[in-house]
N, CA, C and O atoms as a GROMACS GRO file, in nm:
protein
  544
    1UNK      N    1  -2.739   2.123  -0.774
    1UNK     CA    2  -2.605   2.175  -0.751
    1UNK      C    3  -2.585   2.304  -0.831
    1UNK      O    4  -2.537   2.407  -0.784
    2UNK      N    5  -2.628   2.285  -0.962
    2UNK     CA    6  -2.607   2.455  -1.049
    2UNK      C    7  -2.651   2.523  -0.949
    2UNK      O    8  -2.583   2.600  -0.881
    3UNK      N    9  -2.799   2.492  -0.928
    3UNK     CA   10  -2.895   2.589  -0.902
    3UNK      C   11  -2.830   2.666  -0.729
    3UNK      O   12  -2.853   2.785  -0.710
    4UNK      N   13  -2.762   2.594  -0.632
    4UNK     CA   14  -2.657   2.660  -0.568
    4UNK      C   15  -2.583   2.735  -0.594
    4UNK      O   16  -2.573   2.841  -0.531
    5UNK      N   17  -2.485   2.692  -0.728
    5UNK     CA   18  -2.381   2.767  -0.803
    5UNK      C   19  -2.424   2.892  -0.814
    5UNK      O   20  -2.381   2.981  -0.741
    6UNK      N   21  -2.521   2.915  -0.915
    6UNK     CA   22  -2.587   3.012  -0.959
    6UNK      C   23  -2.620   3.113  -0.814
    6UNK      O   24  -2.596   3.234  -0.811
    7UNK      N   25  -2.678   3.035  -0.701
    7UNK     CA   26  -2.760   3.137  -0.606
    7UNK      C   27  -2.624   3.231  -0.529
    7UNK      O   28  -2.634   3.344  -0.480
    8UNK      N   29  -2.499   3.146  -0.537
    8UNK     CA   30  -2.351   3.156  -0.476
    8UNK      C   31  -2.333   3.281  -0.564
    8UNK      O   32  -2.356   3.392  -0.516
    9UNK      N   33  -2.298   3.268  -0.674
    9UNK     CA   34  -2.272   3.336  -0.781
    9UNK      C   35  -2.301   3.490  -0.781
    9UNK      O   36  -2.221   3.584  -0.775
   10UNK      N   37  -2.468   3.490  -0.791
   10UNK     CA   38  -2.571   3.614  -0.793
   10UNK      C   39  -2.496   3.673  -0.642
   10UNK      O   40  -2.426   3.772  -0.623
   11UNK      N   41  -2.536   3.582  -0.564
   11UNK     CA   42  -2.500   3.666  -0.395
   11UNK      C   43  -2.374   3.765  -0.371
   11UNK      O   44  -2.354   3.873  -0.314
   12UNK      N   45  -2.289   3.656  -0.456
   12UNK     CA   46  -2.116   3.748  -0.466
   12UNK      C   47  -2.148   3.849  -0.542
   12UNK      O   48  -2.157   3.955  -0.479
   13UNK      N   49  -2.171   3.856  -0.658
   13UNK     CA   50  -2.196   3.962  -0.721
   13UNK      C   51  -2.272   4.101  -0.690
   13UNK      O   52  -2.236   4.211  -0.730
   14UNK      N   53  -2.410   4.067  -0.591
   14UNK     CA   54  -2.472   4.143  -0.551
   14UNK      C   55  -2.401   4.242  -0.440
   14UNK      O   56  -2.430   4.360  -0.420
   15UNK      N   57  -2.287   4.152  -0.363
   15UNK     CA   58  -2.193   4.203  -0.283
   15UNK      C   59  -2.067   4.273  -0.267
   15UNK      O   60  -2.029   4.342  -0.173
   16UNK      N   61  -2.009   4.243  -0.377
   16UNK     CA   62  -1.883   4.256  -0.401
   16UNK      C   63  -1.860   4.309  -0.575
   16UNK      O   64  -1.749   4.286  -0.624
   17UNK      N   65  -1.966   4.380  -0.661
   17UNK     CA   66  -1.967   4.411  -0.788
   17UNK      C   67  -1.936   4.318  -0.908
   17UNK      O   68  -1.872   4.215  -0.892
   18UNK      N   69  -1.971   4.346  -0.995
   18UNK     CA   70  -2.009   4.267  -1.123
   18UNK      C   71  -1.859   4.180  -1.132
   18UNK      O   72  -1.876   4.102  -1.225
   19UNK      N   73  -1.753   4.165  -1.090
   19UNK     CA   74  -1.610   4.114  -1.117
   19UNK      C   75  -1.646   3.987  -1.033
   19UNK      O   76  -1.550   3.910  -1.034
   20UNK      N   77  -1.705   3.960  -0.991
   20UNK     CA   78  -1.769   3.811  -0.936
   20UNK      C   79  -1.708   3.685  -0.992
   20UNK      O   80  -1.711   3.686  -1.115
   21UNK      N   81  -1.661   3.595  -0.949
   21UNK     CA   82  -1.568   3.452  -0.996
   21UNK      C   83  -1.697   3.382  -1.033
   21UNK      O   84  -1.791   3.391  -0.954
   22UNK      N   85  -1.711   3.312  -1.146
   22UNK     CA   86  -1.813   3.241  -1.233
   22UNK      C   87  -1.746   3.082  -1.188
   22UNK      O   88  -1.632   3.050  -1.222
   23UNK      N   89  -1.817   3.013  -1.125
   23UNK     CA   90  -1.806   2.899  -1.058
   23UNK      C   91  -1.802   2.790  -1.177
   23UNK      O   92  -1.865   2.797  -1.283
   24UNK      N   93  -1.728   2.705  -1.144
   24UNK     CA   94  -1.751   2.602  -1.280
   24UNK      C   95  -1.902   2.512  -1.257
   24UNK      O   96  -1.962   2.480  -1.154
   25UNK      N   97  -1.935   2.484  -1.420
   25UNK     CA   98  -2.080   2.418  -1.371
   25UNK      C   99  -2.081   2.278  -1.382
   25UNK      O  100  -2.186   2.213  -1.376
   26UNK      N  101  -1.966   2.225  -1.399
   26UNK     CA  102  -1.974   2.081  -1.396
   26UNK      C  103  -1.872   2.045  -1.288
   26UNK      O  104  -1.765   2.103  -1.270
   27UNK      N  105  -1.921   1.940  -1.217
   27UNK     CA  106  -1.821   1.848  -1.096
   27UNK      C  107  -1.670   1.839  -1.169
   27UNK      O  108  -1.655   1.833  -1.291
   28UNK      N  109  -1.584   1.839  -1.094
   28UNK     CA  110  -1.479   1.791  -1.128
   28UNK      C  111  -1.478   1.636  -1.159
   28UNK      O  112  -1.565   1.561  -1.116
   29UNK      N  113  -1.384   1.600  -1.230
   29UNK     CA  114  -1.355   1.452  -1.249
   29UNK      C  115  -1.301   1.378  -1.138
   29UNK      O  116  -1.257   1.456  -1.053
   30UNK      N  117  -1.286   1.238  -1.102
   30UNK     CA  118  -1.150   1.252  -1.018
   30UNK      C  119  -1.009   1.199  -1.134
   30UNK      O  120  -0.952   1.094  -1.106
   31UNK      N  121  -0.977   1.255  -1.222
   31UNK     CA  122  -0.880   1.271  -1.235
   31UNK      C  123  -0.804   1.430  -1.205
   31UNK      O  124  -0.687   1.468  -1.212
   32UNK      N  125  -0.910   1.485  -1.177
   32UNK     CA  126  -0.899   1.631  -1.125
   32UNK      C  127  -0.761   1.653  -0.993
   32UNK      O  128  -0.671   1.736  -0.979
   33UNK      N  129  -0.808   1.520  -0.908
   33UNK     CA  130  -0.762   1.499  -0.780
   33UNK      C  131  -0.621   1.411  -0.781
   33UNK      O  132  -0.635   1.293  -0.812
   34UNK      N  133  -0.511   1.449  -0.756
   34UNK     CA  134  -0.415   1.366  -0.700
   34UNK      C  135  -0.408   1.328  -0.546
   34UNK      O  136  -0.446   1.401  -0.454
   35UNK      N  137  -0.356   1.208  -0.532
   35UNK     CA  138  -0.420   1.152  -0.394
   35UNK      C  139  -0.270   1.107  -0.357
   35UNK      O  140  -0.208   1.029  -0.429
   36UNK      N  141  -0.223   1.155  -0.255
   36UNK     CA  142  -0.117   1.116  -0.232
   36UNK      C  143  -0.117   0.978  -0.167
   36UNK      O  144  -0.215   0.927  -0.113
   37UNK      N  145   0.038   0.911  -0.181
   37UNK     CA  146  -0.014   0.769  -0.125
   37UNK      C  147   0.044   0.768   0.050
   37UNK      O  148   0.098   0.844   0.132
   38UNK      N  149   0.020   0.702   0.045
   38UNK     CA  150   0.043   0.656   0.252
   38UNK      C  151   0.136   0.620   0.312
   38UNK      O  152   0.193   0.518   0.271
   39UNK      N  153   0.179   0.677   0.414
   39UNK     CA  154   0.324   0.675   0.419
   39UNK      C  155   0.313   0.540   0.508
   39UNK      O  156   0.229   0.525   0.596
   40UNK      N  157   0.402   0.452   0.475
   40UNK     CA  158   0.479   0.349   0.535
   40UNK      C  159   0.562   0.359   0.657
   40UNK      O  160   0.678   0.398   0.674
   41UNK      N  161   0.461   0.308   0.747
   41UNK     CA  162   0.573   0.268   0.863
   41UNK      C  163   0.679   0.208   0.839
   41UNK      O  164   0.688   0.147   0.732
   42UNK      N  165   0.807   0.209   0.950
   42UNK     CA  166   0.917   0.100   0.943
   42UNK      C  167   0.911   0.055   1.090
   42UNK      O  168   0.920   0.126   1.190
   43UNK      N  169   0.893  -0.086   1.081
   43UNK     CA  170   0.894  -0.181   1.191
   43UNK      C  171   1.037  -0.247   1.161
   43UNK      O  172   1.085  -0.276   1.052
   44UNK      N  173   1.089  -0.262   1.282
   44UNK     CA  174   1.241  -0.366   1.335
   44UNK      C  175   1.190  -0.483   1.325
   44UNK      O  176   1.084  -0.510   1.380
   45UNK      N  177   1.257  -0.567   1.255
   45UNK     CA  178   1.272  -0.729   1.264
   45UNK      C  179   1.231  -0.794   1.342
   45UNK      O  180   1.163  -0.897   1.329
   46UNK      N  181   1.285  -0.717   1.482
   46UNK     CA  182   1.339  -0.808   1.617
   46UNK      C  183   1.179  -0.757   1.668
   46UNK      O  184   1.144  -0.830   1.761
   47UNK      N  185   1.052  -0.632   1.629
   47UNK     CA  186   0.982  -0.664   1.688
   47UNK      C  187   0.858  -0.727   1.615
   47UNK      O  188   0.745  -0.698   1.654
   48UNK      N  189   0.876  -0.805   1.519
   48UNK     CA  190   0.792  -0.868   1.455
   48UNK      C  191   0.809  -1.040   1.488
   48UNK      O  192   0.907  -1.086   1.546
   49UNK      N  193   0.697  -1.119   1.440
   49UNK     CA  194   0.717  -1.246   1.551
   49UNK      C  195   0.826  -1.292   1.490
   49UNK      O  196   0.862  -1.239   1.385
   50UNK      N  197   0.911  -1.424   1.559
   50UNK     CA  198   0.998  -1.468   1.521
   50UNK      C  199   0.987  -1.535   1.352
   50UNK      O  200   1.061  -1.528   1.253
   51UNK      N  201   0.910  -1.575   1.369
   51UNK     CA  202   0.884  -1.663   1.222
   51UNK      C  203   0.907  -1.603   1.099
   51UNK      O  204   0.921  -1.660   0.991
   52UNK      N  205   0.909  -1.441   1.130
   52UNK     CA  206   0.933  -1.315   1.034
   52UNK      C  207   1.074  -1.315   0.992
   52UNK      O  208   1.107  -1.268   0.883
   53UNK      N  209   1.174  -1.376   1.088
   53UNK     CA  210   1.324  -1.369   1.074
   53UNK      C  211   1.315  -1.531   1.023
   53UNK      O  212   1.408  -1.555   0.946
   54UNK      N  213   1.272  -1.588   1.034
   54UNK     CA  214   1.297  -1.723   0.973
   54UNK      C  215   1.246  -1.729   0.815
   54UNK      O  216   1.301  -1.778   0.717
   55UNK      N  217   1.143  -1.672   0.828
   55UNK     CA  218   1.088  -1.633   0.632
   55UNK      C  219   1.195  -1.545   0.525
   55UNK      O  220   1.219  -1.562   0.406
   56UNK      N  221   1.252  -1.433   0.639
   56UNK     CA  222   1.360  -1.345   0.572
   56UNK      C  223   1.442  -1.459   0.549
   56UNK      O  224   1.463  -1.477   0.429
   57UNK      N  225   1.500  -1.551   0.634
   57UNK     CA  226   1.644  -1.617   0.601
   57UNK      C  227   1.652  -1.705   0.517
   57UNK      O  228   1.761  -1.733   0.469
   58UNK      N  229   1.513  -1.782   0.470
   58UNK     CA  230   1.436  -1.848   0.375
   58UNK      C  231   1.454  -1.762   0.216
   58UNK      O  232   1.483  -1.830   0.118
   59UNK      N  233   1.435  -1.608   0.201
   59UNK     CA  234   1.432  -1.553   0.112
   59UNK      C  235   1.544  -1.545   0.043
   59UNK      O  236   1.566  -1.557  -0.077
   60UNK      N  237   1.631  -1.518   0.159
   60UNK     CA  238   1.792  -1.429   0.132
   60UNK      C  239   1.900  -1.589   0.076
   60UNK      O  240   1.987  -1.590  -0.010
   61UNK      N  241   1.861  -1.685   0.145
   61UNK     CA  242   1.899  -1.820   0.104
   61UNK      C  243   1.834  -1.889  -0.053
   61UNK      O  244   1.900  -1.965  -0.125
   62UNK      N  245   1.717  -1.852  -0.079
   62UNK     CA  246   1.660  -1.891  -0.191
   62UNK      C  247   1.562  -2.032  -0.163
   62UNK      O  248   1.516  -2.117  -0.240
   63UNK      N  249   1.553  -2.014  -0.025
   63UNK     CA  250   1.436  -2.125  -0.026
   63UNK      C  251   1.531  -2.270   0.015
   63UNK      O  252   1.652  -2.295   0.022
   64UNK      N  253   1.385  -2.356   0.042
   64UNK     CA  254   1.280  -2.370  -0.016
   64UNK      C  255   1.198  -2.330   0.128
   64UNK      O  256   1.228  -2.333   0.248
   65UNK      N  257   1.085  -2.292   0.054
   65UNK     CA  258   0.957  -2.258   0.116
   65UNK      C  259   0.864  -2.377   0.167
   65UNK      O  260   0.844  -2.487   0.114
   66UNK      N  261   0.824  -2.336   0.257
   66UNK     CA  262   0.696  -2.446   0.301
   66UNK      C  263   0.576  -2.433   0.256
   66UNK      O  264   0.493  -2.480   0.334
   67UNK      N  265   0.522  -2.380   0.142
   67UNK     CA  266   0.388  -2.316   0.063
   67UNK      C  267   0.457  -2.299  -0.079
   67UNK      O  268   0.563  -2.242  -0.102
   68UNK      N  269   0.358  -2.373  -0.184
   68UNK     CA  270   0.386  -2.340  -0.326
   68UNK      C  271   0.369  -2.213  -0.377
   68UNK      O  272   0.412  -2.168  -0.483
   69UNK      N  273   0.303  -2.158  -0.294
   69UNK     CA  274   0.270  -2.024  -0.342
   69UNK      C  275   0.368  -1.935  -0.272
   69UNK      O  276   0.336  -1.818  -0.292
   70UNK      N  277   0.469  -1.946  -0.201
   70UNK     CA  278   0.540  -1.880  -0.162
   70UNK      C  279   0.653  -1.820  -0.294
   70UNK      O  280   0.710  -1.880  -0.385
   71UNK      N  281   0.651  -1.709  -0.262
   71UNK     CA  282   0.786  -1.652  -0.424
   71UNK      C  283   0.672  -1.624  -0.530
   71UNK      O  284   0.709  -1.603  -0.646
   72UNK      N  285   0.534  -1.621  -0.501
   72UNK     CA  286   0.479  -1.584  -0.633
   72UNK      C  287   0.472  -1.422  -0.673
   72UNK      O  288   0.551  -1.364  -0.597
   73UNK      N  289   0.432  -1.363  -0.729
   73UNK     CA  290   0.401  -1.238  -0.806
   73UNK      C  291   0.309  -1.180  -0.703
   73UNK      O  292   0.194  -1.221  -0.693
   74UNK      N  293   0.358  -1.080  -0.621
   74UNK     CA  294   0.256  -1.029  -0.523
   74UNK      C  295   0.170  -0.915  -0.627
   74UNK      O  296   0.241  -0.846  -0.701
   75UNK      N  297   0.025  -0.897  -0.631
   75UNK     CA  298   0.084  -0.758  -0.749
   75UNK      C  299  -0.008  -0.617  -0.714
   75UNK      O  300  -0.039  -0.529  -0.793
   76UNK      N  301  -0.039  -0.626  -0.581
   76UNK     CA  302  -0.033  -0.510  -0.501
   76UNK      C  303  -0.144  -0.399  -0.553
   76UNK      O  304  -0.141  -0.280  -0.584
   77UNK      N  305  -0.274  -0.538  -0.545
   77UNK     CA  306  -0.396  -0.486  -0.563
   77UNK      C  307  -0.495  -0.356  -0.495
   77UNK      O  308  -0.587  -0.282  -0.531
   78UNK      N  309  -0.408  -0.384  -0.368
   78UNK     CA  310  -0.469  -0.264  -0.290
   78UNK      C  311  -0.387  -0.140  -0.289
   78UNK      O  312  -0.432  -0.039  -0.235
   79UNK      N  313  -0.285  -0.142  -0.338
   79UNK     CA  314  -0.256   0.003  -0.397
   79UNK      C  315  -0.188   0.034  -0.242
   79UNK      O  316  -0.197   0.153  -0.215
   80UNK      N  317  -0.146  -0.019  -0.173
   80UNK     CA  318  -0.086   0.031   0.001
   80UNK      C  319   0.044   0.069  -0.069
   80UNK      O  320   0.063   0.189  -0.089
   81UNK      N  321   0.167  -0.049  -0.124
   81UNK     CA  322   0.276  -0.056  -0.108
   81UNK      C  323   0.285   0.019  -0.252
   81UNK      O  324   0.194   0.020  -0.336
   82UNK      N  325   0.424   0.087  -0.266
   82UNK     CA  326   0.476   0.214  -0.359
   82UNK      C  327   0.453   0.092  -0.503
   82UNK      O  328   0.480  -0.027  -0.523
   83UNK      N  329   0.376   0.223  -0.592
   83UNK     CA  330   0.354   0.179  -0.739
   83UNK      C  331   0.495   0.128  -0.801
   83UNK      O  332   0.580   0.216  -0.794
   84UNK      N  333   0.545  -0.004  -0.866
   84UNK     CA  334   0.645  -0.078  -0.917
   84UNK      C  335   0.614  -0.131  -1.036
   84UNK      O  336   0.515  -0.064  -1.064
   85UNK      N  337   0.627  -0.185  -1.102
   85UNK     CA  338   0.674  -0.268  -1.254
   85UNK      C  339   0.545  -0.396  -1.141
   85UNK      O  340   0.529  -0.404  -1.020
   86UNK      N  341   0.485  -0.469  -1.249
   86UNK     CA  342   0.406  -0.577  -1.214
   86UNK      C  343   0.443  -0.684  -1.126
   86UNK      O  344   0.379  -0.748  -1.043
   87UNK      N  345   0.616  -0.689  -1.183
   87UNK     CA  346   0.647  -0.820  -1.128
   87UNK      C  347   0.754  -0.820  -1.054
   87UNK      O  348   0.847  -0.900  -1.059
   88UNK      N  349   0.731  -0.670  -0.941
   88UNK     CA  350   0.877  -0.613  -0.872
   88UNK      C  351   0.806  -0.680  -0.726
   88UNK      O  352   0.881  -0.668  -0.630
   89UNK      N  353   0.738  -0.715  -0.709
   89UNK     CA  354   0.706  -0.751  -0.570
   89UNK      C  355   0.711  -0.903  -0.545
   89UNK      O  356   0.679  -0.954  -0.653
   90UNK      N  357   0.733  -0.992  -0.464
   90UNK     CA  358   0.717  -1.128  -0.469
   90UNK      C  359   0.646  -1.136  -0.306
   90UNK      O  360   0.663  -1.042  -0.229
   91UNK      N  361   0.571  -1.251  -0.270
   91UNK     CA  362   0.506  -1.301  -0.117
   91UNK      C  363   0.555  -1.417  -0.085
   91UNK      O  364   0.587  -1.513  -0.155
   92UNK      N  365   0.558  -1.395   0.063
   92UNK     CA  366   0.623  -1.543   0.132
   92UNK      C  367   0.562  -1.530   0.289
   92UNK      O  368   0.583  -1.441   0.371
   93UNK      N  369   0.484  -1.643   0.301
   93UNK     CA  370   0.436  -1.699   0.385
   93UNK      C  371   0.464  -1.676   0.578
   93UNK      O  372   0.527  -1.768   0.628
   94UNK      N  373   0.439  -1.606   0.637
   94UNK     CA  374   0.510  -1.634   0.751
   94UNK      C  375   0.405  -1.702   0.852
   94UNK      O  376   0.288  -1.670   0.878
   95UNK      N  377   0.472  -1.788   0.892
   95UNK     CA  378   0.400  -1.919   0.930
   95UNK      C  379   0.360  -1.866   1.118
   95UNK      O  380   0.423  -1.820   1.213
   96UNK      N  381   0.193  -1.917   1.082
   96UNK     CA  382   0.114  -1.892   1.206
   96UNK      C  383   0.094  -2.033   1.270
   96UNK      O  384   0.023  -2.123   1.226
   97UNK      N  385   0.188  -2.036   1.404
   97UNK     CA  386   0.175  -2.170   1.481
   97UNK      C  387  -0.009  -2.201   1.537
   97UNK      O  388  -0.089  -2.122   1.587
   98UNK      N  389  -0.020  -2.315   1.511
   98UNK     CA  390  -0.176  -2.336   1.530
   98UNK      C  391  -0.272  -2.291   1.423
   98UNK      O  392  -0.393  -2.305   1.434
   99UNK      N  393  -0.207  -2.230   1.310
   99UNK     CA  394  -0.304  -2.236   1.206
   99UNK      C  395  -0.338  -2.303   1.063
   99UNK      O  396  -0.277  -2.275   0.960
  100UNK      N  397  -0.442  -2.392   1.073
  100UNK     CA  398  -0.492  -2.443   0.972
  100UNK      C  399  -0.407  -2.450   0.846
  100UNK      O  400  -0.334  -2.541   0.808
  101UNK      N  401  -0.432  -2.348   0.798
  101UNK     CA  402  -0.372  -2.294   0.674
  101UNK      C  403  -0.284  -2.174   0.679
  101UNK      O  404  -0.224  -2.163   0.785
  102UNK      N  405  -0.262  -2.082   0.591
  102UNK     CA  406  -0.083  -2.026   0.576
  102UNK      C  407  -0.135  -1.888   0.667
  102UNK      O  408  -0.059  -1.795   0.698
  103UNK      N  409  -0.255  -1.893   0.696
  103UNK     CA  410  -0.297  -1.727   0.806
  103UNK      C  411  -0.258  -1.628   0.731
  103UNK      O  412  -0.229  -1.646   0.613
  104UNK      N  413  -0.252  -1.469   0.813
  104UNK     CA  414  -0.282  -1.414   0.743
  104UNK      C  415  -0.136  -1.313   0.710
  104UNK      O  416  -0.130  -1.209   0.643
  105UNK      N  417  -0.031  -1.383   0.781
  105UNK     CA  418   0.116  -1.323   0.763
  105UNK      C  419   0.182  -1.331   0.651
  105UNK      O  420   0.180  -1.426   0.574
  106UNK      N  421   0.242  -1.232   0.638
  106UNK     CA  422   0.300  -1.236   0.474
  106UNK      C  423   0.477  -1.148   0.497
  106UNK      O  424   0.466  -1.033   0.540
  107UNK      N  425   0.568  -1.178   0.481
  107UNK     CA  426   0.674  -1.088   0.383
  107UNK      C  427   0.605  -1.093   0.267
  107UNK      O  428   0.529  -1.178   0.221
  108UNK      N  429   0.668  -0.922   0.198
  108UNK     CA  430   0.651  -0.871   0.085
  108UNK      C  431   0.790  -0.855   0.017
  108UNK      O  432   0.828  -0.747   0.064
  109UNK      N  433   0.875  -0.893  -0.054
  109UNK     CA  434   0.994  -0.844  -0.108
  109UNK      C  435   0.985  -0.814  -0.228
  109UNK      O  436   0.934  -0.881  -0.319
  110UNK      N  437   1.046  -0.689  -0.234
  110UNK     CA  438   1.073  -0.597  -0.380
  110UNK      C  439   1.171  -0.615  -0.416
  110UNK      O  440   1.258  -0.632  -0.331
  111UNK      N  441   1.212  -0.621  -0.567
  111UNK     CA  442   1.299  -0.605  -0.633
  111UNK      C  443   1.367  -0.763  -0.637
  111UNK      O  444   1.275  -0.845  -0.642
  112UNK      N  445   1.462  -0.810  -0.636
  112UNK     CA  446   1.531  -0.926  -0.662
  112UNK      C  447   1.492  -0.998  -0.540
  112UNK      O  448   1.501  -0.959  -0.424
  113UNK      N  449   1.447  -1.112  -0.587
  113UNK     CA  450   1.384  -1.195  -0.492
  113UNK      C  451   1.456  -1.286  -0.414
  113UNK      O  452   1.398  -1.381  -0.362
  114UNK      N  453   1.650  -1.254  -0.391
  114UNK     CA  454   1.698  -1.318  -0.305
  114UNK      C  455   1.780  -1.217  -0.252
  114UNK      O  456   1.852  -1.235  -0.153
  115UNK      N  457   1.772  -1.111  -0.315
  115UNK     CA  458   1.790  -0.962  -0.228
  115UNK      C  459   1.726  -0.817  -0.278
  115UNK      O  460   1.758  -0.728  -0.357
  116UNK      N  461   1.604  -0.850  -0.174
  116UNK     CA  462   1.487  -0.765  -0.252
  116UNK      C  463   1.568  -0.656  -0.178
  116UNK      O  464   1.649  -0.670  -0.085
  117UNK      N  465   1.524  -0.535  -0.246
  117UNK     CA  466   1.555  -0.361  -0.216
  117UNK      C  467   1.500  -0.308  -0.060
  117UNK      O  468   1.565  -0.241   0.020
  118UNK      N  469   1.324  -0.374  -0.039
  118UNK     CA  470   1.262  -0.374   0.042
  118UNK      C  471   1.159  -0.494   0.105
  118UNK      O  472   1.109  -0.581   0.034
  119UNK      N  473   1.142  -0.486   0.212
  119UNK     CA  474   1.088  -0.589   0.250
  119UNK      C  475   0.971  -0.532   0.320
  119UNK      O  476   0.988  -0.414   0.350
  120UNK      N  477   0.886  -0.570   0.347
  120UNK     CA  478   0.730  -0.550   0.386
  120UNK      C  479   0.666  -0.676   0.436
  120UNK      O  480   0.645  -0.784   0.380
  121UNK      N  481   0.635  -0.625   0.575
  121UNK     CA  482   0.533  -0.756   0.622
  121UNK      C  483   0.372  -0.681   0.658
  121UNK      O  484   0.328  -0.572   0.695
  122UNK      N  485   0.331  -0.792   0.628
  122UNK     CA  486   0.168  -0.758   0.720
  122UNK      C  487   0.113  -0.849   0.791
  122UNK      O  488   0.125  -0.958   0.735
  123UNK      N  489   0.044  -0.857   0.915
  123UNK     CA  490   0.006  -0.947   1.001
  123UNK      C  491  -0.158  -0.968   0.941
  123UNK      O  492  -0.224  -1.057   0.996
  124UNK      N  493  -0.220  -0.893   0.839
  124UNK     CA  494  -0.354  -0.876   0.868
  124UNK      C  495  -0.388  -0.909   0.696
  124UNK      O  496  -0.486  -0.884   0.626
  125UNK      N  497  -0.285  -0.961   0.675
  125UNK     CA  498  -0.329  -1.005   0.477
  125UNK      C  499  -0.340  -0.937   0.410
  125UNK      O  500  -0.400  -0.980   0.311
  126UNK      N  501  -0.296  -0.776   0.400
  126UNK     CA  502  -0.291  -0.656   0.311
  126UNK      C  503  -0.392  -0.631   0.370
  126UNK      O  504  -0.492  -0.695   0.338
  127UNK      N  505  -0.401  -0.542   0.466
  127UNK     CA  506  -0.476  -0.461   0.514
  127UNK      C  507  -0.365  -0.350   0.532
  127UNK      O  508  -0.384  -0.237   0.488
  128UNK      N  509  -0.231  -0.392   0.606
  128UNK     CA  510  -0.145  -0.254   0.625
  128UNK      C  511  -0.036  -0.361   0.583
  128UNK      O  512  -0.044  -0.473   0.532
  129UNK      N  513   0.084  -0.268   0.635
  129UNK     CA  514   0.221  -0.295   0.577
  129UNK      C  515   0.272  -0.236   0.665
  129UNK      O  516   0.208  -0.148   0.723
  130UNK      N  517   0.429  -0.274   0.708
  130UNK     CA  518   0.508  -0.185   0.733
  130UNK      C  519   0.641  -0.262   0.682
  130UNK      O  520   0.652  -0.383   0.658
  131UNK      N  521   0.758  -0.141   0.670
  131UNK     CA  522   0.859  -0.173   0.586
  131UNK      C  523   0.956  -0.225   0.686
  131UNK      O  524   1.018  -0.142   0.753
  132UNK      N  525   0.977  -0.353   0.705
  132UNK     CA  526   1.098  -0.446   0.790
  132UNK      C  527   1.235  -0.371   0.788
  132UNK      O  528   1.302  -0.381   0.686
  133UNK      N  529   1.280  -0.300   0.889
  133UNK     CA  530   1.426  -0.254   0.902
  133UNK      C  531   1.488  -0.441   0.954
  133UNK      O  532   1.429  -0.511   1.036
  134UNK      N  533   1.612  -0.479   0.880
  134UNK     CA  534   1.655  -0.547   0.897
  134UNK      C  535   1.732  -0.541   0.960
  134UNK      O  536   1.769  -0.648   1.008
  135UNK      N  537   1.800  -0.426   0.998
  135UNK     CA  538   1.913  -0.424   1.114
  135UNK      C  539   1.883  -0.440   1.254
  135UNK      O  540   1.952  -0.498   1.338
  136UNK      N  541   1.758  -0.375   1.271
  136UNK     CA  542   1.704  -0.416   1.400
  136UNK      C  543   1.575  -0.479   1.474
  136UNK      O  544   1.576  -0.498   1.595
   0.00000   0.00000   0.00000
């Protein structure tokens, strides 16, 4: 890679006179790089499956849940949903008819966990997100 730098370097110079830009010789870091994060869809209520409005009404009521693990500490390992305090996110279950176990549907609620700020579902277990408009 120098040895590019260098051949880059000489070439400009040979072309354009001795005022030539001196290339840096080490890689950047990636703290070099800010990475912006990903913008969030907003999906309507009404077109997510029904069971999505039955988990919301579960939340906003305070339960109870059909999964112990429902209301736990989501803590938003994959870095999708906006950077928060550790314990601003909570998960709740949205129930897949015919499946085994709790599948792969989730509400996400932020902030107060019987009236979170935002709500977030994913059909695919944190793979994506989109942010639940509740009005429609």
């Amino acid at each position: 890679m120098r040895t590019l730098i260098a051949a880059v370097v000489l070439a400009t110079t040979a072309a354009f006179g001795s005022t030539a830009y001196a290339a840096p010789t080490t890689a950047p870091t990636s703290s070099t790089y800010v990475v912006a994060p990903t913008a969030i869809d907003t999906c309507a209520l009404s077109s997510l499956p029904s069971q999505a409005s039955d988990t919301l009404e579960l939340i906003h009521s305070g339960g109870p849940f059909p999964y112990s693990q429902d209301g736990v500490v989501f803590q938003n390992r994959e870095g999708i949903l906006p950077a928060e305090s550790s314990s601003y996110y909570h998960e709740y279950t949205v129930i897949t008819p015919g499946s085994p176990d709790r599948g792969a549907r989730r509400l996400i609620g932020g902030g107060a966990k019987t009236d979170p700020a935002h709500v977030y579902y994913t059909g695919d277990h944190y793979a994506s997100f989109c942010e639940v408009d509740e009005n429609n």
